[in-house]
N, CA and C of each residue as an Amber inpcrd file, in Angstrom:
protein
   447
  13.3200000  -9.5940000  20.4250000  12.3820000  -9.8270000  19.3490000
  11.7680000  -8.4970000  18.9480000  11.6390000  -8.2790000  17.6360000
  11.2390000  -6.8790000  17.7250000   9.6170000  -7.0440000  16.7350000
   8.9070000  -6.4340000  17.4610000   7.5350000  -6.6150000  17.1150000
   6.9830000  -5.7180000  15.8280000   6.4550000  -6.3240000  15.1290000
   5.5920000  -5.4840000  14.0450000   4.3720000  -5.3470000  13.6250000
   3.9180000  -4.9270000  13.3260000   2.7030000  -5.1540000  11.9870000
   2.4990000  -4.6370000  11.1830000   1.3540000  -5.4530000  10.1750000
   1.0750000  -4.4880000   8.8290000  -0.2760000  -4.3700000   9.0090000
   0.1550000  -2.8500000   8.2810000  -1.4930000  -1.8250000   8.3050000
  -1.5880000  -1.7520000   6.6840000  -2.6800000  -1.7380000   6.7310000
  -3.2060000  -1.4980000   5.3060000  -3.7080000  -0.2360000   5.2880000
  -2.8430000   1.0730000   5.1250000  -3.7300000   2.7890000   4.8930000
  -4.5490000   2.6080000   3.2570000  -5.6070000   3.1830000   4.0730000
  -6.5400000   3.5240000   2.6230000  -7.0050000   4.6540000   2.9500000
  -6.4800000   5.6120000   2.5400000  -6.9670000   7.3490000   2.8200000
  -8.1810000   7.3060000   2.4600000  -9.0070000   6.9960000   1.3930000
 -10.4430000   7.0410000   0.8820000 -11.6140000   6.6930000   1.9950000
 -10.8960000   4.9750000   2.7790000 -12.1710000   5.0260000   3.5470000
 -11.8670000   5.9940000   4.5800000 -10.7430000   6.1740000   4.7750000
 -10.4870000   7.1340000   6.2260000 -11.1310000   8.3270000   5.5980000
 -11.2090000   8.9530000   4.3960000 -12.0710000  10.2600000   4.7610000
 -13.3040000   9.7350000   4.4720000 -13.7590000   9.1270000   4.3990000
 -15.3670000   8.4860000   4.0490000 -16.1660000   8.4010000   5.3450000
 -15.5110000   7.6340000   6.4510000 -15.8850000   7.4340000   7.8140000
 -16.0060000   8.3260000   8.4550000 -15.6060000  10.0600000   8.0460000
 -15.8480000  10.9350000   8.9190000 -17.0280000  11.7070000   7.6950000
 -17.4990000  11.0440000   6.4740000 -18.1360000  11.9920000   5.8410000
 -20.4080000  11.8540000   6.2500000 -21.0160000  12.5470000   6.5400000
 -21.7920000  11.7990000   7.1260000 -22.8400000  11.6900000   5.7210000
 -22.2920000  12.1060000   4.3440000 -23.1980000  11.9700000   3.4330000
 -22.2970000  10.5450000   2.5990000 -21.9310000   9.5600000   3.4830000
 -21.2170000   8.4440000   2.5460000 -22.2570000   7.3970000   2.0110000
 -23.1420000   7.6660000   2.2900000 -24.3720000   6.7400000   1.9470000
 -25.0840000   7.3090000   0.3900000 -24.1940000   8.2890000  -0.4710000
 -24.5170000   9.1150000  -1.5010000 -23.7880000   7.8750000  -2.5390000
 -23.1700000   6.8690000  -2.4220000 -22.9200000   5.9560000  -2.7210000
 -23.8390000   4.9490000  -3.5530000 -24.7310000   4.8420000  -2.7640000
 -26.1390000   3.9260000  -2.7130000 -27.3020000   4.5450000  -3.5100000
 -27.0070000   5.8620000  -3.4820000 -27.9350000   6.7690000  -4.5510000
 -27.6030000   6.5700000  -6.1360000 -26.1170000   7.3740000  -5.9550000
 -25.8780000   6.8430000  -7.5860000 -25.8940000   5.4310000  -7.9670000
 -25.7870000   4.4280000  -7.1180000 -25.4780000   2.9400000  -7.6860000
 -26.9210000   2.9510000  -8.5290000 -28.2150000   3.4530000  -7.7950000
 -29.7740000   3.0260000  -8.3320000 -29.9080000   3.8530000  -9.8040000
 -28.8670000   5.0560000 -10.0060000 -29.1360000   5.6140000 -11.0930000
 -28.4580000   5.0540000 -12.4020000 -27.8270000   3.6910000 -11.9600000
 -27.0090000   2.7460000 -12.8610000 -25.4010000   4.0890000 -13.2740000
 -25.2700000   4.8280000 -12.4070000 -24.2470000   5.8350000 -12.8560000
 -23.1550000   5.4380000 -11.7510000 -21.6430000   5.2780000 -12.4110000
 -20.6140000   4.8650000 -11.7840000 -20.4660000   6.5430000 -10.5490000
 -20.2660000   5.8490000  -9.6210000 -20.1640000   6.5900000  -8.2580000
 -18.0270000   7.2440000  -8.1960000 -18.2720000   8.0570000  -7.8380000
 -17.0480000   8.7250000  -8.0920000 -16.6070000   8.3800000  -6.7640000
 -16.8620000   7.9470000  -5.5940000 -16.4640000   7.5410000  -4.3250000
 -16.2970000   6.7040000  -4.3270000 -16.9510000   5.6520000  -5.6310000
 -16.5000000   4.1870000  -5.8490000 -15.4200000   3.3360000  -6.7640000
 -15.0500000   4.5400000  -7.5850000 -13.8470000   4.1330000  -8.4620000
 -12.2670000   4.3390000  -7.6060000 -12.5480000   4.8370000  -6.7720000
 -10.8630000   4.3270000  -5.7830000 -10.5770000   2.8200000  -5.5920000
 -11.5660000   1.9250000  -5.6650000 -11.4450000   0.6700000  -5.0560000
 -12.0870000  -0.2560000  -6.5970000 -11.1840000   0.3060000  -7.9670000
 -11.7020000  -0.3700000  -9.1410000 -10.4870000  -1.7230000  -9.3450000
  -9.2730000  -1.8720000  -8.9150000  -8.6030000  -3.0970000  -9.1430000
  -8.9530000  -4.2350000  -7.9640000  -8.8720000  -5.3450000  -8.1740000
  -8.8640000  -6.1580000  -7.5030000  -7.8920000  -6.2790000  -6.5120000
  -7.8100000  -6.7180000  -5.2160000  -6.7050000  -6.8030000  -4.0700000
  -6.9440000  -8.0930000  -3.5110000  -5.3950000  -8.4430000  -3.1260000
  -5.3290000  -9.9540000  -2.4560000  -5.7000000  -9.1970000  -1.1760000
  -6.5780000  -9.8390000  -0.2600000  -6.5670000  -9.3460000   1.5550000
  -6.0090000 -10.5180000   1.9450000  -5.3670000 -10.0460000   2.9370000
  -4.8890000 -11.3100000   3.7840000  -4.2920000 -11.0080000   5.0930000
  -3.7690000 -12.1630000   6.0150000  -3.2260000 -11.7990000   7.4280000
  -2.1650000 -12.0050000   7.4130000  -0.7920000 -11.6590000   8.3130000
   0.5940000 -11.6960000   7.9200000   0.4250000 -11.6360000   9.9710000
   1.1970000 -13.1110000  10.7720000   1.6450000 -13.2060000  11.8600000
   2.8570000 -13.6640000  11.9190000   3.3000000 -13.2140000  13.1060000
   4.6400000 -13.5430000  13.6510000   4.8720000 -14.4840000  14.7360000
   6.2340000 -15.5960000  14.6180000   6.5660000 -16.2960000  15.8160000
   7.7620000 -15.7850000  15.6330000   8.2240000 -16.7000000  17.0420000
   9.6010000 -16.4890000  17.0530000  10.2720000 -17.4510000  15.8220000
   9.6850000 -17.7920000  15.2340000  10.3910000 -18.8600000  13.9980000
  10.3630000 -18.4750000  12.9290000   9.1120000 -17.8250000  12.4600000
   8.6230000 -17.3670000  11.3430000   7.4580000 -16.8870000  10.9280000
   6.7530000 -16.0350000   9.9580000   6.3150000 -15.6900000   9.6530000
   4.8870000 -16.6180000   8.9290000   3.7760000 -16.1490000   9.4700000
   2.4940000 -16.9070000   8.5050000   1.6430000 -16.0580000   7.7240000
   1.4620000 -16.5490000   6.5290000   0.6600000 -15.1800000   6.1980000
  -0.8570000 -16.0450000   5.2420000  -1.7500000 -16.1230000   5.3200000
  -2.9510000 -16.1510000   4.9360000  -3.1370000 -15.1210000   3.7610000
  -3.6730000 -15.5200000   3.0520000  -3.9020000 -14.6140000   1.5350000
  -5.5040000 -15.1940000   1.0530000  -6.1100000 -14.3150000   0.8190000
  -7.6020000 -15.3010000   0.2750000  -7.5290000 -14.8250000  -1.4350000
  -7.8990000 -15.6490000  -2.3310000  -7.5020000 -16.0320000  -3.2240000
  -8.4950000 -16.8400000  -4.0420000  -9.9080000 -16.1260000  -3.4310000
 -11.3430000 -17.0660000  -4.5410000 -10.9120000 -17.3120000  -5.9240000
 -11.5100000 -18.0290000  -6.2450000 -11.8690000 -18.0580000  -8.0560000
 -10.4030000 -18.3540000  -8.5830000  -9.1830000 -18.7310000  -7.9650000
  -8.2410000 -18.6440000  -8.7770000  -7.3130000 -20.0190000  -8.7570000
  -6.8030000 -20.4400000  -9.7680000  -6.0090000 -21.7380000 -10.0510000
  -5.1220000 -21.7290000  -9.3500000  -4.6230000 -22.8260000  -8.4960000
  -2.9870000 -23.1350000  -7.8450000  -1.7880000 -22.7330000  -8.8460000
  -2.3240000 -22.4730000 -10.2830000  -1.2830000 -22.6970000 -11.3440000
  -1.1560000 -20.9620000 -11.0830000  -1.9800000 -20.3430000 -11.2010000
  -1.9080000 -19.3570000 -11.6330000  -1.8860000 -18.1820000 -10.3610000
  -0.8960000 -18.7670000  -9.5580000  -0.4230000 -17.8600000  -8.1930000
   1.3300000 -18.0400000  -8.2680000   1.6160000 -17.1030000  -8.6100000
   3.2030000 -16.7850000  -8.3480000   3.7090000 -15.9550000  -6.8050000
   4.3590000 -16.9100000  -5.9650000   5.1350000 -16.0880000  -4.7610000
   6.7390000 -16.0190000  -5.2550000   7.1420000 -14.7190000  -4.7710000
   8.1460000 -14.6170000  -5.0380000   8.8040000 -13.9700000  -3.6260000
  10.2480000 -14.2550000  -3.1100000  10.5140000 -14.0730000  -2.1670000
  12.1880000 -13.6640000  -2.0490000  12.3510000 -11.9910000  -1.3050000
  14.0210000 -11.5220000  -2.0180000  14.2420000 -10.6420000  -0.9920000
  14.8180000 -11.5960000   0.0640000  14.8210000 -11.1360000   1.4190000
  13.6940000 -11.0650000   2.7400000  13.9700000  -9.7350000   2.5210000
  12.4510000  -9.7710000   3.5600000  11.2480000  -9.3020000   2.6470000
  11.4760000  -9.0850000   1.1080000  10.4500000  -8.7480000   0.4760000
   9.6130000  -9.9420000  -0.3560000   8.4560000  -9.9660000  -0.1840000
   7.5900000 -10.5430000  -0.0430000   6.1100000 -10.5650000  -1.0640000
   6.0810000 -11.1690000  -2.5600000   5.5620000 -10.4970000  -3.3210000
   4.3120000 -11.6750000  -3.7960000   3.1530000 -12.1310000  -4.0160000
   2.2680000 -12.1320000  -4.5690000   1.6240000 -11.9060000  -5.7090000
   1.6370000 -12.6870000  -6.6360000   0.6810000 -12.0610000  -7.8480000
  -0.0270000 -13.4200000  -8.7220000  -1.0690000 -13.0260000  -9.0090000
  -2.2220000 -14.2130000  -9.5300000  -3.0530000 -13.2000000 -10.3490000
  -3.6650000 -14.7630000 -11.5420000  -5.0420000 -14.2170000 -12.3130000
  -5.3360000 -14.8010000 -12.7360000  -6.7200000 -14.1610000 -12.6700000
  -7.8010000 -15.1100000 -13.0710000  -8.1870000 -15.1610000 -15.0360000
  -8.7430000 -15.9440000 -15.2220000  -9.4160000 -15.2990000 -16.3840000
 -10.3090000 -14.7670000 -17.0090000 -10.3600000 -14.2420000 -18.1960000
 -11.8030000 -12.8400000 -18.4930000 -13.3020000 -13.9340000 -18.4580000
 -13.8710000 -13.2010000 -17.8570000 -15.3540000 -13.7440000 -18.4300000
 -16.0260000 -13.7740000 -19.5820000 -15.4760000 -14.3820000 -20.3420000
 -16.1020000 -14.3890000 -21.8450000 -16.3030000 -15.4430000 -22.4500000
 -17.1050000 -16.0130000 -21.5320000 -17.8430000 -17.7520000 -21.4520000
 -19.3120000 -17.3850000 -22.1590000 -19.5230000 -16.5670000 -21.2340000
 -21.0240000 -15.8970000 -21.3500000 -21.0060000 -14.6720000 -22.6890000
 -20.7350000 -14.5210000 -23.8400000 -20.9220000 -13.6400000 -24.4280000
 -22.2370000 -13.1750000 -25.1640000 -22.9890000 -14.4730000 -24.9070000
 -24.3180000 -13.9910000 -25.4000000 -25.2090000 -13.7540000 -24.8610000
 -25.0450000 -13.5600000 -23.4220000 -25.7320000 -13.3170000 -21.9590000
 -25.8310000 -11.7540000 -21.7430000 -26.9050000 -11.5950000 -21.4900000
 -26.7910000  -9.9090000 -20.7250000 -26.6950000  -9.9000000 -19.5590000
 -25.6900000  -9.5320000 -19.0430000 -25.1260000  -9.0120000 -17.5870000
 -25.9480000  -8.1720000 -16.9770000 -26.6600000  -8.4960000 -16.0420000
 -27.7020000  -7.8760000 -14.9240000 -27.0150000  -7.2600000 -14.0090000
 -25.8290000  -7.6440000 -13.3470000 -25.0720000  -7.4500000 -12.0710000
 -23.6380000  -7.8700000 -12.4940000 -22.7030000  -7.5380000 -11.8610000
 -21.5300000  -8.2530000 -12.4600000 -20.4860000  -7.5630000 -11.1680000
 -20.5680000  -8.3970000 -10.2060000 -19.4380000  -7.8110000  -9.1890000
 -18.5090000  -8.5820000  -9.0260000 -18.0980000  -9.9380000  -9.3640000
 -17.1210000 -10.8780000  -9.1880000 -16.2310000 -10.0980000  -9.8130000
 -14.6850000  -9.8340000  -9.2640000 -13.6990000  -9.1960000  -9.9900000
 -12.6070000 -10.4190000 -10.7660000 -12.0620000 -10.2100000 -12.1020000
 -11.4050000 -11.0740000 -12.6920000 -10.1180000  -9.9320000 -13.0200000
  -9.1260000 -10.5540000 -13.3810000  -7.9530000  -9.9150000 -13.9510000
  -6.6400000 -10.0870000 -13.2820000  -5.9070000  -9.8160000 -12.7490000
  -4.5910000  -9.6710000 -12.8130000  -4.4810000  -9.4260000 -10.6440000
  -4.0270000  -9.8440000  -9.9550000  -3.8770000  -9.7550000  -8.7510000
  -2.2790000  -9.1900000  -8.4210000  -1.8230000  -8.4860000  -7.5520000
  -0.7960000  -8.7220000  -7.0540000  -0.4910000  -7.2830000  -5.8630000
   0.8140000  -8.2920000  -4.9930000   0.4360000  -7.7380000  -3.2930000
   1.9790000  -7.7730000  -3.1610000   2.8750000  -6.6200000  -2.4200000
   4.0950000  -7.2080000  -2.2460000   3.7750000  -6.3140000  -0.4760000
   4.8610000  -7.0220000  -0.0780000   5.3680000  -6.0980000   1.1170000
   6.4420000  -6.2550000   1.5550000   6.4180000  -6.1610000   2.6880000
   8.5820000  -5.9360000   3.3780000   8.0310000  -6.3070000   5.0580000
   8.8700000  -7.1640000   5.6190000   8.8490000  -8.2260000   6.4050000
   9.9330000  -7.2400000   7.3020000  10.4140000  -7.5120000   8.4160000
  10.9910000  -7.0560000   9.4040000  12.2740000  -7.6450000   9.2410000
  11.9470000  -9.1020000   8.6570000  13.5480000  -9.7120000   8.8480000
  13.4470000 -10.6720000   7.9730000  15.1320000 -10.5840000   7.4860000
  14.9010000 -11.6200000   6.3610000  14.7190000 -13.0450000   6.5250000
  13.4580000 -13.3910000   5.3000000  13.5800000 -14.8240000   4.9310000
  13.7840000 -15.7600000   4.6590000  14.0430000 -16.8360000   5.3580000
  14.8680000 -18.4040000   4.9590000  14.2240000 -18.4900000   3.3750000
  14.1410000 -18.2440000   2.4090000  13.9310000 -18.6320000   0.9420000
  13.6670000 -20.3870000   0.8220000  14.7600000 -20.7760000   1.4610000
  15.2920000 -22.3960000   1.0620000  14.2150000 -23.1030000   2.1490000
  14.0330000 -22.8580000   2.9580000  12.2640000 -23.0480000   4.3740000
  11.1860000 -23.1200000   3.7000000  11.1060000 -22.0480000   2.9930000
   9.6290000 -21.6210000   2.8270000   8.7830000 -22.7630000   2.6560000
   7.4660000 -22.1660000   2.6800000   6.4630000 -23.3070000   2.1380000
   4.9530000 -22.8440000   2.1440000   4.6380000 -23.1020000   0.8890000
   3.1600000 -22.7050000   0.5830000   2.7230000 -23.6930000   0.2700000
   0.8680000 -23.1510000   0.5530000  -0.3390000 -24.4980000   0.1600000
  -1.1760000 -23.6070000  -0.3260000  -1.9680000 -24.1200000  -0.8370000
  -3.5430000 -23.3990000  -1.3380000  -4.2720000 -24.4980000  -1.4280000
  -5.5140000 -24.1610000  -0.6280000  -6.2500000 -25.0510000  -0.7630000
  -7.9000000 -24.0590000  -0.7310000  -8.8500000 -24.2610000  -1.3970000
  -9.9870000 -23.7530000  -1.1940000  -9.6730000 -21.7550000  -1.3830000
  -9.4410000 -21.7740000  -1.9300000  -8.9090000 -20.3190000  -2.4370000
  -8.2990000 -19.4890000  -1.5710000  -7.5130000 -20.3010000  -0.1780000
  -6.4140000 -19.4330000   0.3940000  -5.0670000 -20.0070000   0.3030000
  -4.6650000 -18.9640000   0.3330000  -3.0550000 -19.4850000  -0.2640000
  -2.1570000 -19.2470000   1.5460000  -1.4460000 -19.7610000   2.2310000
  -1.1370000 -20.0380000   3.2280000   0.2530000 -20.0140000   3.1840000
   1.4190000 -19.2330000   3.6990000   2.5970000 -19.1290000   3.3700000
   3.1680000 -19.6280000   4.9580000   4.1170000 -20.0640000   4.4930000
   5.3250000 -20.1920000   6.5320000   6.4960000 -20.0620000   6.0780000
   6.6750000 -18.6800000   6.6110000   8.1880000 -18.2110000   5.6610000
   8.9630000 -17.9080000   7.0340000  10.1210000 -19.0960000   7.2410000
  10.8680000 -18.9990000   8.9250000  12.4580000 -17.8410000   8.3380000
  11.9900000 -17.4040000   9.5470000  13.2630000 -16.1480000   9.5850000
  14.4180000 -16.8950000   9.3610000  15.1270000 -16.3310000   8.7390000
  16.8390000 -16.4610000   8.7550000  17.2950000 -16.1720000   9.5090000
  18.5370000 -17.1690000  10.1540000  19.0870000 -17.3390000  11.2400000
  20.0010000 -16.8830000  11.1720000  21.0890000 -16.0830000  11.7990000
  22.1500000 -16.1110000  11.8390000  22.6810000 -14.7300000  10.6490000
  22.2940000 -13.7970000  10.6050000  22.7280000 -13.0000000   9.4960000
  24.0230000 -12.8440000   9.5880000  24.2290000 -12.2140000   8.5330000
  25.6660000 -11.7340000   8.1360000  26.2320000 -10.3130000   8.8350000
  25.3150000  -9.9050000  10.1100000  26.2020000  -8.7160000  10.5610000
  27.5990000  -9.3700000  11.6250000  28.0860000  -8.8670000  11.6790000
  29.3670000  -9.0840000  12.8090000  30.0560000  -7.6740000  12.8000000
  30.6530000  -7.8020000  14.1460000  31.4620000  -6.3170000  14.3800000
  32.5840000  -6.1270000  13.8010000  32.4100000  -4.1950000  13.4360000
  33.5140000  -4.2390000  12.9710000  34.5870000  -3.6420000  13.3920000
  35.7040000  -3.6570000  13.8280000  37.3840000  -3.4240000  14.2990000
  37.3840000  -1.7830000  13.7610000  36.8160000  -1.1050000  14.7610000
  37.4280000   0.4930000  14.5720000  39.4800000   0.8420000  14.5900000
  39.8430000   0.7040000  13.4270000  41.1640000   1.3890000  13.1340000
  41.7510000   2.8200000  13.7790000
C-alpha cells in the first residue's frame, strides 16, 4: 500500500509566521486601506480533507452558501477536479455595505490522487454545504510484464 498525503503549500503564510510585524495587517484593515499582505488570499478556495483506505479514497470539501446544482466533480483517472458558484450579491443594491466578507463567485480545486479511480464507483452527497466524495481505487490496472526480446 503506498501511503500519501496532501499538503496544501502557501508560501505567504509560511513567510508571515516567521514575520514578527504580521499583526501590521490589523492596522491597515482600521485605515479602511486594502492590506498588501492581504490580497494573496483574494479568490475564494474549496478547503477540504482527502483520506485513504485500502478501498478508496474520501474526501470532504466544505462548500457554504452553495447549490447541489451548482457543484461540478469531474474525475480522469487519478485526477480529481472540483468546481462550484455561487451567485453575485446584487439582491441588496440599495443597501450600503458596512462589512462584506462572505466570498461569492466562481470556486474550483483539482488535484492528483496516488492511484487511479473507479469513475463507474464513485459517489457523491452534499448535504449542509459539504460535499462528501468515496472515490474506490481501481482494481486491477492495466500493467503486466513485459517479454524482454
Amino acid at each position: 500500500m503506498m501511503a500519501s498525503s496532501l499538503t496544501r503549500f502557501d508560501p505567504i503564510s509560511r513567510m508571515l509566521s516567521a514575520d514578527p510585524f504580521r499583526n501590521i495587517d490589523d492596522f491597515f484593515s482600521t485605515m479602511r486601506m486594502p492590506s498588501l499582505m492581504g490580497a494573496a488570499d483574494l479568490s475564494p478556495h474549496i478547503r477540504m480533507d482527502v483520506t485513504e483506505s485500502d478501498q478508496a479514497y474520501k474526501v470532504v470539501a466544505d462548500l457554504p452558501g452553495i447549490k447541489k446544482d451548482d457543484i461540478k466533480v469531474n474525475i480522469d483517472g487519478n485526477q480529481v477536479s472540483i468546481a462550484a458558484q455561487t451567485a453575485s450579491r446584487s439582491d441588496q443594491q440599495s443597501a450600503t455595505s458596512l462589512c462584506s466578507e462572505r466570498s461569492w463567485g466562481q470556486y474550483y480545486r483539482s488535484f492528483t490522487l496516488p492511484q487511479v479511480v473507479d469513475d463507474t464507483q464513485a459517489q457523491a452527497q452534499f448535504h449542509d454545504g459539504v460535499l462528501e466524495l468515496t472515490l474506490p481505487k481501481k482494481t486491477g490496472g492495466s500493467a503486466r510484464p513485459l517479454a524482454i526480446q
